[in-house]
C-alpha positions as CSV (number, residue, x, y, z in Angstrom):
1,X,91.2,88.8,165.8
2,X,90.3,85.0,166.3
3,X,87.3,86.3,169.0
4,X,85.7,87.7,165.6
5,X,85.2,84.1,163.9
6,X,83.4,82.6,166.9
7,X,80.1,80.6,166.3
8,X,78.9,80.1,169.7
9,X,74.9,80.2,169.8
10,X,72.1,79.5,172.3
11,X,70.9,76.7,170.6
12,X,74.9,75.1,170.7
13,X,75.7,76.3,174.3
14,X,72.3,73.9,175.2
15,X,74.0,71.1,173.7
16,X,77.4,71.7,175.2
17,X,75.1,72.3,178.8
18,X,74.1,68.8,178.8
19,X,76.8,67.3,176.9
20,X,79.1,68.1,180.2
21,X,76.5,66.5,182.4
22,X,76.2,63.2,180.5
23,X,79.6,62.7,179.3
24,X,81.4,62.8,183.0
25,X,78.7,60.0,184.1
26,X,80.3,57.7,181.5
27,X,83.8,58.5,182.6
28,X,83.4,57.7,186.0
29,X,81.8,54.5,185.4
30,X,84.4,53.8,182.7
31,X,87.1,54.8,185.5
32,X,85.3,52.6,188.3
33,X,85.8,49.9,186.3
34,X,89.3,50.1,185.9
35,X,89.7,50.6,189.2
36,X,87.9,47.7,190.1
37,X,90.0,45.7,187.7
38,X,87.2,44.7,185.2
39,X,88.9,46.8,182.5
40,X,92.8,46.2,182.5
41,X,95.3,48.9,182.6
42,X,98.8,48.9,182.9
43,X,98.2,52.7,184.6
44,X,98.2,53.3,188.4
45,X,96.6,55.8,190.4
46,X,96.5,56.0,194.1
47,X,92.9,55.9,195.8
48,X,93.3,59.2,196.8
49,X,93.9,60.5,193.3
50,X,91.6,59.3,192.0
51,X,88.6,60.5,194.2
52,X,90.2,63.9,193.7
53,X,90.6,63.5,190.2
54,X,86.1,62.4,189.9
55,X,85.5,64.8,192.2
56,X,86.4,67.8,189.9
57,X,84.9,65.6,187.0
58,X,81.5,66.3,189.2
59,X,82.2,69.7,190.4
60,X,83.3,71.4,187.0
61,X,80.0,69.4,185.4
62,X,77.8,70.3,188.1
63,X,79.3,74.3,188.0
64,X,79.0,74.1,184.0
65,X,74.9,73.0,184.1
66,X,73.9,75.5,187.1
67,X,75.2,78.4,185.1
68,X,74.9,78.1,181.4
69,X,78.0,79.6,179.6
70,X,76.1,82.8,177.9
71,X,79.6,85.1,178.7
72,X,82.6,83.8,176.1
73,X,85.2,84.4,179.2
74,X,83.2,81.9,181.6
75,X,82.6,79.0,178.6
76,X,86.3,79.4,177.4
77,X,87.6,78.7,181.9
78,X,85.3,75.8,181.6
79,X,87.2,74.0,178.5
80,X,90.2,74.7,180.0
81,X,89.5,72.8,183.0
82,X,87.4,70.2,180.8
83,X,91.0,69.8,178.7
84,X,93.1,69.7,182.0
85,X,90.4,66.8,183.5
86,X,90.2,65.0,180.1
87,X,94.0,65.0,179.7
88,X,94.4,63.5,183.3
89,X,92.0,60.8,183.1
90,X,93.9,59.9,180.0
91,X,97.1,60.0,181.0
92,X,97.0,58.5,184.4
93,X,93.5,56.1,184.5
94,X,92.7,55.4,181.3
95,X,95.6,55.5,178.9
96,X,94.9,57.3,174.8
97,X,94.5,53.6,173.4
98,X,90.5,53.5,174.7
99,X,87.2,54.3,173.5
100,X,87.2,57.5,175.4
101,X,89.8,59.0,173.8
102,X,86.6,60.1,171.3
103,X,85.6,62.8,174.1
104,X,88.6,64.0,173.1
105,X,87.0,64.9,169.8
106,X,84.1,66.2,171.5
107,X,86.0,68.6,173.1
108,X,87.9,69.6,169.8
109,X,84.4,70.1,169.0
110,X,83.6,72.9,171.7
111,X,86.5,74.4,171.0
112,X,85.9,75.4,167.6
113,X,82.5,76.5,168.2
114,X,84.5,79.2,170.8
115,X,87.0,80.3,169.1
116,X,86.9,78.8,165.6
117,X,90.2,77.6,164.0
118,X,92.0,78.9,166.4
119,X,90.0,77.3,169.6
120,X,90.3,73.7,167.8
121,X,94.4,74.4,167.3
122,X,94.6,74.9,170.7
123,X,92.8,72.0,171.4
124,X,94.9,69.5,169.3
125,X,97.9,71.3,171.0
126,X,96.9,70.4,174.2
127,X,95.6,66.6,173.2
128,X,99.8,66.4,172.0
129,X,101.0,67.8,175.3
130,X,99.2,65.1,177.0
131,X,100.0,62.0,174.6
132,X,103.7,63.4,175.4
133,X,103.8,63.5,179.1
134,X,101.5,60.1,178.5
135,X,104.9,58.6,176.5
136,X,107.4,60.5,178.9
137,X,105.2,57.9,182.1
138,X,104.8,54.9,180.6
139,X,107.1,54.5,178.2
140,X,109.1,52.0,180.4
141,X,105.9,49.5,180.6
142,X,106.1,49.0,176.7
143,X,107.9,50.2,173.4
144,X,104.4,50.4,171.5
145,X,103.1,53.1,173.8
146,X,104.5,55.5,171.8
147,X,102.7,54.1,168.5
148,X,99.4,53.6,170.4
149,X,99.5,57.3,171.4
150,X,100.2,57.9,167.8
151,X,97.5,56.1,166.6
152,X,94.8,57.3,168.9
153,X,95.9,61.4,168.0
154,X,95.8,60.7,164.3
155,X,92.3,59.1,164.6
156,X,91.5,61.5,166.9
157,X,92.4,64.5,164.6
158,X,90.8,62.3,162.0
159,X,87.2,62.4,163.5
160,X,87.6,65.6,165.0
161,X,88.1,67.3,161.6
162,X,85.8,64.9,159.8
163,X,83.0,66.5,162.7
164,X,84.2,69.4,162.0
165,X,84.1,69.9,158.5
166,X,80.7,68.0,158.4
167,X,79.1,70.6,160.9
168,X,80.4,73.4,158.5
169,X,79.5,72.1,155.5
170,X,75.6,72.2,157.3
171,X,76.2,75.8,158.8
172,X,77.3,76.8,155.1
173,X,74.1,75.2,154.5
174,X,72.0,76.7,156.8
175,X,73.7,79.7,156.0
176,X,72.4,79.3,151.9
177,X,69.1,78.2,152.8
178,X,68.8,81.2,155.2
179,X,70.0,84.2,152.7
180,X,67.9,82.0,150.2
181,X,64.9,82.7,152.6
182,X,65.5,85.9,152.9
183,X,65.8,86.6,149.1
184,X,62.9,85.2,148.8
185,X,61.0,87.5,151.6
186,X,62.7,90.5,150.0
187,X,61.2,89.9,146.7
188,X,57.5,88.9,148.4
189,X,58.3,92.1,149.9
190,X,59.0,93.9,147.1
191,X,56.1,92.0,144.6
192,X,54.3,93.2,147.5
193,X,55.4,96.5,147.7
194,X,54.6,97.1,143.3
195,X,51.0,95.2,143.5
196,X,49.8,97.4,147.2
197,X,50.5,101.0,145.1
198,X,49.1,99.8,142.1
199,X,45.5,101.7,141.4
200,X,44.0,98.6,139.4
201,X,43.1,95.7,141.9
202,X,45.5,92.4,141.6
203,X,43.6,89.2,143.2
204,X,45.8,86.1,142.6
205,X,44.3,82.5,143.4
206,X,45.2,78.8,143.3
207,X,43.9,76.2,140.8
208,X,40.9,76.3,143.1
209,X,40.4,79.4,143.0
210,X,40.9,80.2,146.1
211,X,42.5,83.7,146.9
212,X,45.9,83.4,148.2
213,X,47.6,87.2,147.3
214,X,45.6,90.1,146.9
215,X,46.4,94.1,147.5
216,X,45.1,97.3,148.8
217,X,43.2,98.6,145.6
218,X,41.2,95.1,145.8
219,X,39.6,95.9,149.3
220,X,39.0,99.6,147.9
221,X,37.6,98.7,144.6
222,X,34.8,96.0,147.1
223,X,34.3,98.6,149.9
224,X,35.7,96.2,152.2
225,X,37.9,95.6,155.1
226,X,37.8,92.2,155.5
227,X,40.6,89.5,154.3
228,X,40.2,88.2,151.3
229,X,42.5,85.0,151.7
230,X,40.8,81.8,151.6
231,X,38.0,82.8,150.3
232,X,36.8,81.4,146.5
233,X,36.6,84.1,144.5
234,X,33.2,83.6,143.1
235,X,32.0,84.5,146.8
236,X,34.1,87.6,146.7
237,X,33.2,88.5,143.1
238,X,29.3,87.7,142.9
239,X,28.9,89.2,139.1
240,X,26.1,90.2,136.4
241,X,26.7,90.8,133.3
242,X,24.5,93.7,131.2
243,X,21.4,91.4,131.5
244,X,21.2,90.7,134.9
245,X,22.1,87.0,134.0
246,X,24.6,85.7,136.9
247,X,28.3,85.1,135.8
248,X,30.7,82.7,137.5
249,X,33.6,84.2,137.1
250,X,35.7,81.3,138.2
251,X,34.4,79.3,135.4
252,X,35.4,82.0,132.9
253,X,39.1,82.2,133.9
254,X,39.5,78.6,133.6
255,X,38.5,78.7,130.4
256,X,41.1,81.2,129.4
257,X,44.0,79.6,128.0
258,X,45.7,83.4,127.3
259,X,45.0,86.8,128.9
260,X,41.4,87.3,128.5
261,X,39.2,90.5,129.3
262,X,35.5,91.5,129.9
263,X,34.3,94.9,130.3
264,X,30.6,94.2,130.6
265,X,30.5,92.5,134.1
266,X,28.7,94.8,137.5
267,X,29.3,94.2,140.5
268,X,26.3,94.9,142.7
269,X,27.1,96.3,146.6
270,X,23.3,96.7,147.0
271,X,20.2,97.0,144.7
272,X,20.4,100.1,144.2
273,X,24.7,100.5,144.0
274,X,26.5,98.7,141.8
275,X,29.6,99.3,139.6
276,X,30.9,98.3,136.1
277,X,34.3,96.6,136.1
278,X,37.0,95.6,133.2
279,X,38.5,92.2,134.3
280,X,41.8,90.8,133.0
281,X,42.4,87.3,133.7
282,X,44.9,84.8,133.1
283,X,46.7,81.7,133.9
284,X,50.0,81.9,136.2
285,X,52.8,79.9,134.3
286,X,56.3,79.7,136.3
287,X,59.3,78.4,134.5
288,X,58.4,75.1,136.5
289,X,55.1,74.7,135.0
290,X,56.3,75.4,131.8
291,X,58.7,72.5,131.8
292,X,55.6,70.8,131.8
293,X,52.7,70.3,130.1
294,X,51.3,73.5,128.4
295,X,47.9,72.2,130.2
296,X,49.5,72.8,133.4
297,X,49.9,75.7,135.8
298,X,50.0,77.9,139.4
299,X,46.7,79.3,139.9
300,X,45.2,82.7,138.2
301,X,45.6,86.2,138.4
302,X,42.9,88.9,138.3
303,X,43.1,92.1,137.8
304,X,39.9,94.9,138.0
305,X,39.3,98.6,137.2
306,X,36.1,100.2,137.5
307,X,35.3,101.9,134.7
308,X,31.5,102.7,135.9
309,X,32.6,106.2,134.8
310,X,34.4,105.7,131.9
311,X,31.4,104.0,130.5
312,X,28.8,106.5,131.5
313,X,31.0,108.9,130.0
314,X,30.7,106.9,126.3
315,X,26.8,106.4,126.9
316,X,26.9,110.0,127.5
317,X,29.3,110.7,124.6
318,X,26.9,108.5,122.4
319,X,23.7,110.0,123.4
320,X,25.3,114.0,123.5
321,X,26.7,113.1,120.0
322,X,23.0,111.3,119.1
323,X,21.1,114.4,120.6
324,X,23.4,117.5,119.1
325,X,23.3,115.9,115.8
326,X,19.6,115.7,116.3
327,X,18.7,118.7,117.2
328,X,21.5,120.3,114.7
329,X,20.1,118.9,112.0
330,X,16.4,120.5,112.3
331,X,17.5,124.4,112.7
332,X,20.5,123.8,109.8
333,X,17.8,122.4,107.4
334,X,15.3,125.2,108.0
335,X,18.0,127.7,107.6
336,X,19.3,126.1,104.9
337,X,16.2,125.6,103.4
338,X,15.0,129.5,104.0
339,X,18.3,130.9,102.7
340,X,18.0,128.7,99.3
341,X,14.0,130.3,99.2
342,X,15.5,133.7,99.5
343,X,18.1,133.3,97.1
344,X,15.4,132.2,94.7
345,X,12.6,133.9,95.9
346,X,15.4,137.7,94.4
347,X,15.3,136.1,91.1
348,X,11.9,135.9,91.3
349,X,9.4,139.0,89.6
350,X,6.4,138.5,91.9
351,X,8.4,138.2,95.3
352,X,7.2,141.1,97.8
353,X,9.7,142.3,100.0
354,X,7.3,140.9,102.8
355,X,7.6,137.4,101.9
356,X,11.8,137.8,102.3
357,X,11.1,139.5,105.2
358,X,9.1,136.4,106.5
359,X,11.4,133.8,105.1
360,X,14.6,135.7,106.4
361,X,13.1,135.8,109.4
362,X,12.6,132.1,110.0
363,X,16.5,131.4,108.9
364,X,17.4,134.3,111.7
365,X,15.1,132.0,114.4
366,X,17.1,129.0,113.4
367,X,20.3,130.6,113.7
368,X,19.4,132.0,116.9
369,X,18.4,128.7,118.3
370,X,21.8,127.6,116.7
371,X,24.0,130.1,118.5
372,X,21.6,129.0,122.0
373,X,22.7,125.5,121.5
374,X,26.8,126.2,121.0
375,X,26.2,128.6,123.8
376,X,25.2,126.0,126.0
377,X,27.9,124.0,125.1
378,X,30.3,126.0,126.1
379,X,29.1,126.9,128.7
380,X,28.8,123.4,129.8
381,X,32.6,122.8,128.9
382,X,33.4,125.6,131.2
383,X,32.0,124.2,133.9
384,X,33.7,120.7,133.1
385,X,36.8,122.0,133.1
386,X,36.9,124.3,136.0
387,X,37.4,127.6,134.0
388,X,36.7,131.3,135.4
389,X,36.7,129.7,138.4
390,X,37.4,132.8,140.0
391,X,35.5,134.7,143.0
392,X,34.4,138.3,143.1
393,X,32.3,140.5,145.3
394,X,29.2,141.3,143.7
395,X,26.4,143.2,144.4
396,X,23.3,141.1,144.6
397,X,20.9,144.3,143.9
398,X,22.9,145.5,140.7
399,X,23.3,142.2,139.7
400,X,19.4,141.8,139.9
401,X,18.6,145.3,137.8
402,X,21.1,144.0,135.1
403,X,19.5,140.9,134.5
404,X,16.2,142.5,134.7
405,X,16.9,145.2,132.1
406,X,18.7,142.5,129.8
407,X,15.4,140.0,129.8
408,X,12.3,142.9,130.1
409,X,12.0,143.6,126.2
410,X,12.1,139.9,125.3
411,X,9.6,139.1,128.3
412,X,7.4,142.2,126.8
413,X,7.5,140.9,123.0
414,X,5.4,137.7,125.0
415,X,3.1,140.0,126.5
416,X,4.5,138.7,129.9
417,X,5.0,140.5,132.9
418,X,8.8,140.3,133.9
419,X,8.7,142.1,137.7
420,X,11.7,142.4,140.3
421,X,10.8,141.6,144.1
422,X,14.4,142.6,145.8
423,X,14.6,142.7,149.4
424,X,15.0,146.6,151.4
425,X,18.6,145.7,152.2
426,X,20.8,143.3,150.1
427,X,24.9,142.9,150.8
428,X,27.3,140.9,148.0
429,X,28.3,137.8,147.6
430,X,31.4,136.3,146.9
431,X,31.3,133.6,143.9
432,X,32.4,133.3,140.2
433,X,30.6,136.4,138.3
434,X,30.4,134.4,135.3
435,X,28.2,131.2,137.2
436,X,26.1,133.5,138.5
437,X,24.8,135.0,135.9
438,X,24.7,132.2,133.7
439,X,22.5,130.4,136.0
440,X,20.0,133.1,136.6
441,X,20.0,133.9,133.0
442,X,19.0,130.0,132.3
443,X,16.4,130.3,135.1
444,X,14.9,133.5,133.5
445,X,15.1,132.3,129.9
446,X,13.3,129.3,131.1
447,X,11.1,131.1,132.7
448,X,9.9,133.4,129.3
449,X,9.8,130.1,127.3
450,X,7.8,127.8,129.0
451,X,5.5,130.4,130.1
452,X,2.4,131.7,127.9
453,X,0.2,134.2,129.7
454,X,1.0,135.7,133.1
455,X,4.2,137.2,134.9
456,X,7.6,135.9,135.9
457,X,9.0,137.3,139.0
458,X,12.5,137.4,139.9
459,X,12.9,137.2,143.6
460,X,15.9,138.1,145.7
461,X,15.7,138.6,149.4
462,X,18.4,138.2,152.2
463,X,17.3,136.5,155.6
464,X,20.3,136.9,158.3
465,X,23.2,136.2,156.6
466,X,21.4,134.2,153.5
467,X,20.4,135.7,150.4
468,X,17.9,133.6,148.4
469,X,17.5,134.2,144.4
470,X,14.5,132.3,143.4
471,X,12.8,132.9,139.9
472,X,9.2,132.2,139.8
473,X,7.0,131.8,136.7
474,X,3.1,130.9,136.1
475,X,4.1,128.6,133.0
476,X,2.9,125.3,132.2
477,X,4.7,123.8,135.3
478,X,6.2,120.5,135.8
479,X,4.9,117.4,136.5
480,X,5.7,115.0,139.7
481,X,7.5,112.3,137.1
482,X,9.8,114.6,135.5
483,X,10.5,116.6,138.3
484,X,13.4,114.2,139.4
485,X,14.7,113.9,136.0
486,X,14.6,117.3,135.0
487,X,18.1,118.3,136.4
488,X,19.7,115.6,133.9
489,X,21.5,115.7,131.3
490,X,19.6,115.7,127.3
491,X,16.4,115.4,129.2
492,X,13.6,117.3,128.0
493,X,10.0,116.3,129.4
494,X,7.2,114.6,126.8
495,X,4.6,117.2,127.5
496,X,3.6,118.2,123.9
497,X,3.7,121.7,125.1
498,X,7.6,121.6,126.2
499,X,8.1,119.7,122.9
500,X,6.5,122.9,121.3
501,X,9.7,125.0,121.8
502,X,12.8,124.2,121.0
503,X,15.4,122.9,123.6
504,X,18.7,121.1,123.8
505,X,17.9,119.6,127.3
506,X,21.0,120.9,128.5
507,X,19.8,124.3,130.4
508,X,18.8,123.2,133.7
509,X,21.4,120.3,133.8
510,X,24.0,123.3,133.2
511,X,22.1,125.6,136.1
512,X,22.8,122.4,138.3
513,X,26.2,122.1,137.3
514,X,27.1,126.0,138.2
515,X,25.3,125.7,141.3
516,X,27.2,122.7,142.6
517,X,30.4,125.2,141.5
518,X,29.5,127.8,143.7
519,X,28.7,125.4,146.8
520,X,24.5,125.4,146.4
521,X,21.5,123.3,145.6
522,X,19.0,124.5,142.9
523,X,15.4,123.7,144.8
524,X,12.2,123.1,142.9
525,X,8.7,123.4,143.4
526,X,6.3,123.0,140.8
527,X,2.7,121.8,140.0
528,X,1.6,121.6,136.9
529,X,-0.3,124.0,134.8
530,X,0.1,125.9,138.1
531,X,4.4,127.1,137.1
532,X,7.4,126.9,138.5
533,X,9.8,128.6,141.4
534,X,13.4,127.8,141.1
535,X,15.8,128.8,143.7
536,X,19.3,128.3,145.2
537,X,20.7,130.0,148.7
538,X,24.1,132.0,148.8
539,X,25.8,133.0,151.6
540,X,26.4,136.9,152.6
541,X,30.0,138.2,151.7
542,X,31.8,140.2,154.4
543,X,34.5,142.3,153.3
C-alpha cells in the first residue's frame, strides 16, 4: 500500500540524475585524502578495497546518469546499492563522525520521494545497521565511538526530517497554489461560460480602457470576427449620437460613478447601415478596491443591445397612433356631425326627405371609410402575427371571376371599365386563400380610386410554370419620387389628387406584406398621368 504514497516526478528524478554524478566525485576525493593521510582516521582499508570499493562508487553513478530512473523497480535497485556504498564508505574509510555523513541525509531524502514514509524508514533503518556494525569494528580503538555514532544518527535524523518536512510543507504549498489555480480557471471558465450564451454583448476593459474580456454576442452585435483584446474601446465603438455629433464613449463611462445607460447612441457599419444601441456602463469594484478609496477601481464593464427595432417599432407606434387618430378623427366628426343634422333636421317642418337622404348619406360614406380603415388594421395584424397562414389549392381562373364579379358594380357606379384578360389555360396555386385575395382586392380597389376616366384591367396569364396576376389601371399614375416610398408604411403621396380621396396609407404596405407571406415581390410600373400596372408572380401548383 506504501507504492500508492510515492512522489517521484520528472522534474525530481533530474535532480536525483545529477545529484549521483556530483556527490560520488566529492567522496572519492574526500576518500583520497584519507588515504593519503591528509585527513586522519583511525579506520583501515587495504589498497585493494578500496579501489573496489570507488570503483562501484563510479560504476553505480555512471549506470544511474546513462539511464534515467523513469521505472520505480530500476530507481528503488539503485538506492539500495547507493545505501550499501554509502554505508561502506562510512563504516570502513570514513567513519559516521565526518561531514559526509550529510549524504546520508541526501539519501534519506531519495528515499522518501520513492516510497514516502515508508522509503525514508527504511532508510534510517539501514543508516542504524551501519552505525552498529561501525561500533561492533571499532569499538576497541575508543569508548566514545559509540557516542560519536550516536551523535552523528541523531543529527542526521535531525536534518533529514528537518529536509523533509521543509520539502513537504512546499509540496502542500504547491499543492494549494495549484488547486487555487485551478479554482480560479474553473470559475474564468465558468464567468466565461454565463457571459459567451448571454444575447446582450458584455465588453469589459481596464482603467485604460483597453478591452481585456469580451464574449460571443459582442463580435455578433459589430459583424466582426476579429479579437477585440487590446484594442481601446473608442476604436471598437466609433459612436453618434441622434445628431450625428461624435461621442467618446470612453469619456462617458468614466464619468459614471454608478451604472449608467444611453439609448440614443448608433453605431454606423457603413453610410448607409448603421444600428441603434442601449449601453450600460459601469465601474468594476472588487472587494479589494473597495477597501480602498471609493475613487478607486478595476476597469469598466459594458454591456449593448441593439434595439434598432425596438425603436423603429415606437416611431412606428407613435406615428400609426399619430396617423389613426388623424384620420379617425375626420370621418367620426362628419358622421357625428351628419347624424346630429339628422336628428335635428326630423324635428324640423321644412326638412324634405331629400335633404336626410343627402345628409344620411354622407354619415353612411364616413362610416364606410371607417369600417375600410379597421379593415385594414386587421388585416395588417394578421399578417403580423402569422395568422391563416394556411395553404390551399386554388383555382387561379375562379378566383379571377369572383373578384371580378365582387368589384364590376362599384367600378360601373365610376363609369369605369372593369375588364378580365385571363389566359386560355390557367392551373392553381397553392398559397393562403385569405392573402390572396386580400392583395388583389387592395390592388383592384386601388385601382377604382385613384382612377377617373378609363378602364382597369385585371390580368392573369400563366407562362410555363408561372402565373402572373398583374392589375392595370389608366389612373393618375405615380410619380418617379414616390414610387420607392409607396410600399411603406402611413405613406400616402402629396399629389393633391391622391390627397382628394381618402386613404389610411396602409393598403399597398399591407399588399407588400401578404406578398412577402406567400414568397413574391409586388413589381411596379408607373408614369404619371399615364396609370399604374401592379403585379406579383406565383408559382403553378401540381397536385
Amino acid at each position: 500500500m506504501h507504492r500508492q504514497e510515492t512522489i517521484y516526478t520528472p522534474k525530481s528524478g533530474q535532480i536525483i540524475r545529477w545529484a549521483g554524478v556530483f556527490v560520488p566525485i566529492f567522496i572519492i576525493l574526500y576518500a583520497v585524502l584519507i588515504k593519503l593521510d591528509i585527513i586522519h582516521t583511525f579506520r583501515t582499508i587495504d589498497n585493494v578495497s578500496f579501489i573496489v570499493l570507488m570503483a562501484w562508487w563510479i560504476i553505480v553513478s555512471f549506470l544511474q546518469f546513462i539511464a534515467p530512473t523513469r521505472n520505480d523497480k530500476v530507481f528503488g535497485w539503485f538506492l539500495v546499492a547507493y545505501h550499501l556504498l554509502a554505508g561502506s564508505y562510512l563504516v570502513f574509510i570514513s567513519g559516521t563522525v565526518t561531514p559526509l555523513v550529510a549524504c546520508w541525509s541526501i539519501l534519506a531524502m531519495f528515499a522518501y520521494v520513492h516510497d514516502s514514509k515508508f522509503g525514508f524508514r527504511l532508510s534510517i533503518l539501514g543508516l542504524i545497521a551501519f552505525i552498529t556494525l561501525d561500533i561492533a569494528l571499532w569499538y576497541g580503538y575508543d569508548n566514545t565511538v559509540i557516542i560519536q555514532d550516536l551523535i552523528a544518527f541523531i543529527l542526521t535524523l535531525i536534518i533529514s526530517g528537518v529536509t523533509i518536512n521543509i520539502s513537504k510543507t512546499q509540496e502542500v504549498s504547491k499543492l494549494e497554489l495549484a488547486q487555487s489555480k485551478i479554482q480560479e480557471s474553473l470559475q474564468r471558465d465558468r464567468f466565461l461560460t454565463i457571459i459567451n450564451n448571454l444575447a446582450d454583448a458584455v465588453i469589459s476593459t481596464d482603467m485604460d480602457g483597453v478591452i481585456r474580456i469580451y464574449n460571443a454576442a459582442s463580435l455578433n452585435l459589430l459583424d466582426t470576427n476579429n479579437p477585440l483584446n487590446g484594442h481601446h474601446i473608442n476604436d471598437i465603438l466609433p459612436l453618434n449620437d441622434q445628431n450625428g455629433n461624435r461621442i467618446d464613449i470612453f469619456q462617458e463611462i468614466q464619468n459614471s460613478k454608478t451604472v449608467a445607460k444611453r439609448d440614443d447612441l448608433d453605431y454606423n457599419f457603413s453610410d448607409d447601415d448603421k444600428i441603434r444601441l442601449e449601453i450600460t456602463y459601469s465601474p468594476i469594484r472588487s472587494s479589494y478596491s473597495r477597501s480602498k478609496k471609493a475613487s478607486t477601481h478595476d476597469g469598466y464593464i459594458v454591456i449593448m443591445r441593439d434595439v434598432t427595432k425596438v425603436k423603429s417599432l415606437e416611431g412606428e407606434r407613435d406615428e400609426f397612433i399619430s396617423v389613426v387618430s388623424h384620420e379617425l378623427r375626420t370621418p367620426i366628426a362628419i358622421a357625428e356631425g351628419t347624424i346630429s343634422n339628422v336628428q335635428l333636421m326630423m324635428t324640423h317642418p321644412d326638412a324634405t326627405p331629400k335633404m336626410l337622404r343627402d345628409t344620411v348619406e354622407i354619415a353612411h360614406e364616413q362610416i364606410i371609410f371607417l369600417a375600410s380603415m379597421v379593415n385594414d388594421l386587421s388585416t395588417l395584424s394578421r399578417a403580423e402575427r402569422g395568422v391563416y397562414d394556411d395553404v390551399e389549392y386554388i383555382d387561379v381562373r375562379e378566383l379571377a371571376h369572383q373578384l371580378h364579379s365582387k368589384y364590376a358594380d362599384e367600378a360601373k357606379a365610376k363609369k369605369l371599365h372593369l375588364n378580365l384578360d385571363l389566359s386560355p389555360k390557367l392551373g392553381k396555386v397553392n398559397v393562403s386563400r385569405l392573402y390572396i385575395e386580400e392583395l388583389l382586392q387592395n390592388l383592384i380597389t386601388n385601382a377604382i380610386k385613384y382612377t377617373k376616366e378609363g378602364k382597369i384591367d385585371i390580368v392573369v396569364e400563366q407562362k410555363g410554370n408561372l402565373i402572373n396576376f398583374a392589375v392595370k389601371d389608366t389612373g393618375i399614375g405615380i410619380s418617379k419620387s414616390d414610387q420607392p416610398k409607396l410600399f411603406n408604411k402611413f405613406y400616402r403621396s402629396e399629389d393633391y389628387r391622391t390627397r382628394e380621396t381618402s386613404g389610411t396609407g396602409l393598403g399597398l404596405y399591407i399588399a407588400a406584406k401578404l406578398a412577402h407571406k406567400m414568397g413574391t415581390k409586388i413589381i411596379l410600373t408607373s408614369r404619371l398621368n399615364f396609370g399604374s400596372t401592379f403585379s406579383f408572380i406565383l408559382p403553378e401548383a401540381k397536385q
